[in-house]
C-alpha positions as CSV (number, residue, x, y, z in Angstrom):
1,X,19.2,-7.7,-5.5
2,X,15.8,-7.8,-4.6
3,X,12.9,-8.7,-6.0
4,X,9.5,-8.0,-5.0
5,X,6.8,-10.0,-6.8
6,X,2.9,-10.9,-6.3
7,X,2.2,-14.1,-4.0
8,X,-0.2,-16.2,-3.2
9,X,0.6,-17.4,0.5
10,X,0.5,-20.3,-0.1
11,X,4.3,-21.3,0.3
12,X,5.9,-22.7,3.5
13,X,8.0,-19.4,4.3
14,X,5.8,-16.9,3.8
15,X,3.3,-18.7,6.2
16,X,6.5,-18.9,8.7
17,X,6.9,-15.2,8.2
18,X,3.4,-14.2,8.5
19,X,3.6,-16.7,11.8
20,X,6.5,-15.1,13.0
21,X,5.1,-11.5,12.6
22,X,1.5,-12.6,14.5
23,X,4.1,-13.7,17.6
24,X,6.0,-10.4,17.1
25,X,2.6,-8.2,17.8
26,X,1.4,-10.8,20.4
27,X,4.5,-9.8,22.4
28,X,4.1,-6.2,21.7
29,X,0.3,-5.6,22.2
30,X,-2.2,-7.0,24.2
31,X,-4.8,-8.9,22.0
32,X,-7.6,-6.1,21.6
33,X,-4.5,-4.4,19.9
34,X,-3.8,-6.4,17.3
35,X,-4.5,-6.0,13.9
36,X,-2.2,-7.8,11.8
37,X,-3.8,-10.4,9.6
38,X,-3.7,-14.0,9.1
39,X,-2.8,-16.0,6.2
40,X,-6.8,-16.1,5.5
41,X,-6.9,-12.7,6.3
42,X,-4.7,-11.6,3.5
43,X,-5.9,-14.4,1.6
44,X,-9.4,-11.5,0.8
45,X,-10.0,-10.3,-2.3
46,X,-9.9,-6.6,-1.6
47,X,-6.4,-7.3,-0.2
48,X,-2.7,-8.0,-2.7
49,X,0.4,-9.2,-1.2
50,X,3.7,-9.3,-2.1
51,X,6.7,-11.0,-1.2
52,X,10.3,-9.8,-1.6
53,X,13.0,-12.3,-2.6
54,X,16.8,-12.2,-2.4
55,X,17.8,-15.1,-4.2
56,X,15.8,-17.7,-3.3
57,X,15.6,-16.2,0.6
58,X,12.2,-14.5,2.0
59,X,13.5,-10.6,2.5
60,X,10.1,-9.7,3.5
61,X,6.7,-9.3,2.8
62,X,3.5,-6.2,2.8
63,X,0.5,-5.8,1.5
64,X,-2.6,-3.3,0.1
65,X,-5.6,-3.5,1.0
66,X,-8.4,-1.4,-0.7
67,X,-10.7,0.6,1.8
68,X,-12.5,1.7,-1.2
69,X,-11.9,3.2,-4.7
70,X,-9.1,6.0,-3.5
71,X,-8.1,5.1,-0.2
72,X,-5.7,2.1,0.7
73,X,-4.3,0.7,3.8
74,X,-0.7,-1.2,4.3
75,X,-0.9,-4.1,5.8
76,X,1.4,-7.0,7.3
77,X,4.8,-5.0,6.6
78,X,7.6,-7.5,8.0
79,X,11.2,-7.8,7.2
80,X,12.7,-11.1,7.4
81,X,15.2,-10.6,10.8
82,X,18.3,-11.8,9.1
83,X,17.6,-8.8,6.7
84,X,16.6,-5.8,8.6
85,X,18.6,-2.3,8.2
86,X,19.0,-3.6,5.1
87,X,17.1,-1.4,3.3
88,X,13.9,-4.1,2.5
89,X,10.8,-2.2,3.9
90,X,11.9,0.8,2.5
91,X,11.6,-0.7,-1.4
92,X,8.6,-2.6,-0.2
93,X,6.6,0.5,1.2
94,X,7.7,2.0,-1.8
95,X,6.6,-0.9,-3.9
96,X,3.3,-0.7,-2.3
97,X,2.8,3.2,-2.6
98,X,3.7,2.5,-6.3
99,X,0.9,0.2,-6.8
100,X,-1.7,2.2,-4.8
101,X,-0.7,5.6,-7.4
102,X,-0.8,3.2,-10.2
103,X,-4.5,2.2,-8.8
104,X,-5.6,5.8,-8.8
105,X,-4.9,5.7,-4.8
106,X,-5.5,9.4,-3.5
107,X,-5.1,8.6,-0.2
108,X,-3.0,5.5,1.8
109,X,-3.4,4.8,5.4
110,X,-1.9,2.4,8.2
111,X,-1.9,1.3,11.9
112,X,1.4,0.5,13.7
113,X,2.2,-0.1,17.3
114,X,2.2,3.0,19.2
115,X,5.3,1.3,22.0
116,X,8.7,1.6,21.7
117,X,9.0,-1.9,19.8
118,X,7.3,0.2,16.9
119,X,9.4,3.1,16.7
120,X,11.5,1.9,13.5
121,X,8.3,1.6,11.9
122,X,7.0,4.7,12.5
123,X,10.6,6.1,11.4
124,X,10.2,4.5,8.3
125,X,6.9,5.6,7.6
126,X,7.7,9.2,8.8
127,X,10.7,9.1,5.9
128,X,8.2,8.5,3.4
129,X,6.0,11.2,4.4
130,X,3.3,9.6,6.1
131,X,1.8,11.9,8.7
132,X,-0.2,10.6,12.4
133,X,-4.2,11.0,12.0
134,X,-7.2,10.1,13.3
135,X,-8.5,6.9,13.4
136,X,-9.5,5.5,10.4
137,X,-12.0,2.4,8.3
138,X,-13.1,0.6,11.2
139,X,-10.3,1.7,13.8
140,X,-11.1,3.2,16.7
141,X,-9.0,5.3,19.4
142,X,-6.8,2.7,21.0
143,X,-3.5,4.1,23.2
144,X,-2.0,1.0,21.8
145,X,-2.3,2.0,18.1
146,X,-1.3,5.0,16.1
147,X,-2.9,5.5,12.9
148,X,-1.0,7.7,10.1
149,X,-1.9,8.6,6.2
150,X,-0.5,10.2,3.2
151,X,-1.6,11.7,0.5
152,X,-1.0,10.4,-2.9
């Protein structure tokens, strides 16, 4: 069972998983692309992380950052590699869509990779009815990104 509950980064695996998911978009996109953040990064006040748990095993991780009082962005989705197609980043994106409604959320937004790398996360995303878009916050057109939204 998994359990999905508020962190503070501040233990050893998440900072391995967090390290883990930098390397995965260094390989994927060339540094201009890259918007994943850093432990400090998520460490912001206007951003809330969560980890999910399987036992005593890091599943995976995501988190919401607030772009202002009704519109939210995901952030730093990952799913530990021993547990992926296991159904973790669907109950985390929904997790995180739960908390944005509950915050009064109208609006939730994200970046992904826009290679083939990032095609199960677009899937994923697509399943939960997010829909491509403009750029969006501080983003700007980037053939290596591909922004998406969905309204709440």
């Amino acid at each position: 069972m998994l359990t999905i509950k508020l962190d503070d980064l501040s233990g050893p695996e998440i900072a391995a998983l967090i390290g883990e998911h930098l390397a995965n978009m260094a390989e994927n996109s060339p540094p201009e692309s890259i918007h994943a953040l850093n432990l400090d990064g998520l460490k912001r006040p206007d951003v809330t992380f969560w980890s999910a748990w399987i036992n005593v095993e890091l599943a995976g991780c995501g988190a919401l950052k607030e772009l202002d009082d009704q519109h939210g962005e995901v952030k730093s989705m990952r799913t530990a590699i021993p547990y992926r197609g296991k159904g973790v980043a669907k109950q985390v994106l929904a997790h995180l869509l739960e908390e944005a409604a509950r915050r009064g959320y109208r609006q939730v937004s994200l970046e992904t990779g826009s290679m083939e790398a990032f095609i199960p996360a677009r899937r994923l995303y697509e399943s939960f009815g997010f829909t491509y878009c403009e750029p969006f916050a501080d983003y700007v057109e980037d053939p290596n990104s591909v922004f998406m939204t969905k309204r709440i």
